[in-house]
C-alpha positions in Angstrom: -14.7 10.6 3.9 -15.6 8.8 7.5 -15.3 5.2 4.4 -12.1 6.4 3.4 -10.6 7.0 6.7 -12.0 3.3 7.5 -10.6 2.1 5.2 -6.9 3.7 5.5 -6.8 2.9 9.0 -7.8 -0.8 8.9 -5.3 -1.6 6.3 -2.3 -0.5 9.0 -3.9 -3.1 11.6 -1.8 -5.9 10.4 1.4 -4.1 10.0 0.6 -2.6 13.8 0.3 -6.2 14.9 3.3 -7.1 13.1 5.3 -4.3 14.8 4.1 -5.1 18.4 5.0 -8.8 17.9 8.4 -7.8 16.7 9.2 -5.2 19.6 10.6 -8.2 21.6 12.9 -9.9 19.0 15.9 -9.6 17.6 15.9 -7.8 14.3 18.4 -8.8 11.7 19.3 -6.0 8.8 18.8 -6.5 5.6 21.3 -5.3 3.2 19.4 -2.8 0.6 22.0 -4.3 -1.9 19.5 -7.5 -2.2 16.6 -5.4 -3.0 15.9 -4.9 -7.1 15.7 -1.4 -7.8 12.2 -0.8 -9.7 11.6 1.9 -12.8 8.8 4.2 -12.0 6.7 2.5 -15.0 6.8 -0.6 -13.4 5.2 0.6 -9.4 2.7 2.7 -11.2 1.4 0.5 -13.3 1.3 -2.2 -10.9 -0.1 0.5 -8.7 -2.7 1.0 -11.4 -3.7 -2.6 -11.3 -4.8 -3.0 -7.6 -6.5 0.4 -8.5 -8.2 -0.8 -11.3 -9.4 -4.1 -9.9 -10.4 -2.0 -6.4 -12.6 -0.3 -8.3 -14.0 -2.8 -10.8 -14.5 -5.0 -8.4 -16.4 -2.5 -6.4 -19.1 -2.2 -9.7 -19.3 -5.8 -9.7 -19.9 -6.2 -5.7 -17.9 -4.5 -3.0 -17.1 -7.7 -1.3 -14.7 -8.1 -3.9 -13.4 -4.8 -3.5 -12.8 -5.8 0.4 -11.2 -9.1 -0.5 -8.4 -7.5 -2.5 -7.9 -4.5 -0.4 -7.5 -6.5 3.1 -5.4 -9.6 0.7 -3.0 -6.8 0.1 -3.1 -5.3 3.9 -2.3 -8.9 4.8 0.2 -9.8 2.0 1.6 -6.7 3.0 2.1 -7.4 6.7 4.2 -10.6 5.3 6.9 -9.2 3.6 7.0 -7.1 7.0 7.5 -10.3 8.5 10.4 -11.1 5.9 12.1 -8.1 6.2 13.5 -9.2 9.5 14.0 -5.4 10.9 9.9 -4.3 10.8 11.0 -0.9 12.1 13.2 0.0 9.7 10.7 -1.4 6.8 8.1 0.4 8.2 10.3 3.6 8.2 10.7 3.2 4.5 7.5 2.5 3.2 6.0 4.8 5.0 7.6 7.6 3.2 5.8 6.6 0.7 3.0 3.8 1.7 0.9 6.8 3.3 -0.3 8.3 0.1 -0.2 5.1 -1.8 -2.7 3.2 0.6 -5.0 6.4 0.8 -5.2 6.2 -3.3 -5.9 2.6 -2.9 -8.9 3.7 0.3 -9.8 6.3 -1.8 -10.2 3.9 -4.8 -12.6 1.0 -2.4 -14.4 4.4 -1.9 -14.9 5.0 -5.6 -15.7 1.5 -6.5 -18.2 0.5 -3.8 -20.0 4.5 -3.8 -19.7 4.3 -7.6 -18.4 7.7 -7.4 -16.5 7.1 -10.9 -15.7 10.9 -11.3 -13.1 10.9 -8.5 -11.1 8.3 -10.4 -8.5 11.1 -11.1 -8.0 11.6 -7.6 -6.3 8.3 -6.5 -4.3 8.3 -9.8 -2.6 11.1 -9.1 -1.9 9.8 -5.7 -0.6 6.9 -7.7 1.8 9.1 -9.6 3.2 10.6 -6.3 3.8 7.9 -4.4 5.4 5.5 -7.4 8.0 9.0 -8.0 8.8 8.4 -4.5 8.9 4.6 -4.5 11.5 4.9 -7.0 13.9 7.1 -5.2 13.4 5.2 -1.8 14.1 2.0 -3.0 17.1 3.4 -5.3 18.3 4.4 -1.5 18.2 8.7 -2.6 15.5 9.4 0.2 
């Protein structure tokens, strides 16, 4: 659990740098209008990918498994970045970025532990978070 919580928290870093660098600026909105609505299908599965290769590349060494997990902490710190109003971005996501980043933690945990039983777990998570991906970027939450 102590792995998981590790991992969870240390994915947020960039995003908290983001937000403090951003405190001072002037933030810009950005109209939601611009912003392609998603189908569920399409977040989970993409979801499932970064699962999938979090935990296969935990079999195959778990510096891979850290590689991909931290390139997607950083990539996601940059579209922070490109939202203009990091605030606001922050306030969407994490309606539902909390239990989407603790299935991907949760899946580094699997893969590097080889703990291949628990892979139910984190797709589940998955399954939650995309339903509420959906509806947040369709503007109903």
């Amino acid at each position: 659990m102590k792995k998981i919580l590790i991992f969870f928290i240390t994915f947020w870093l960039p995003s908290a740098v983001v937000l403090i660098m951003s405190l001072g600026s002037s933030s810009s909105v950005v109209d939601n209008q611009d912003i392609p609505v998603l189908s569920f299908s399409t977040i989970f599965f993409k979801n499932l990918l970064v699962l999938t290769l979090l935990i296969v590349g935990g079999f195959i060494h778990k510096k891979i498994t850290y590689f991909i997990f931290y390139y997607n902490a950083i990539y996601f710190s940059i579209v922070l970045v490109i939202s203009h109003d990091v605030m606001n971005s922050l306030y969407q996501v994490g309606k539902y970025g909390i239990i989407e980043i603790f299935a991907f933690s949760l899946g580094c945990s699997i893969g590097i532990d080889k703990k291949y039983k628990l892979i139910w777990i984190p797709v589940v998570l998955l399954i939650i978070s995309g339903i509420i991906e959906h509806f947040v970027i369709k503007g109903a939450l």
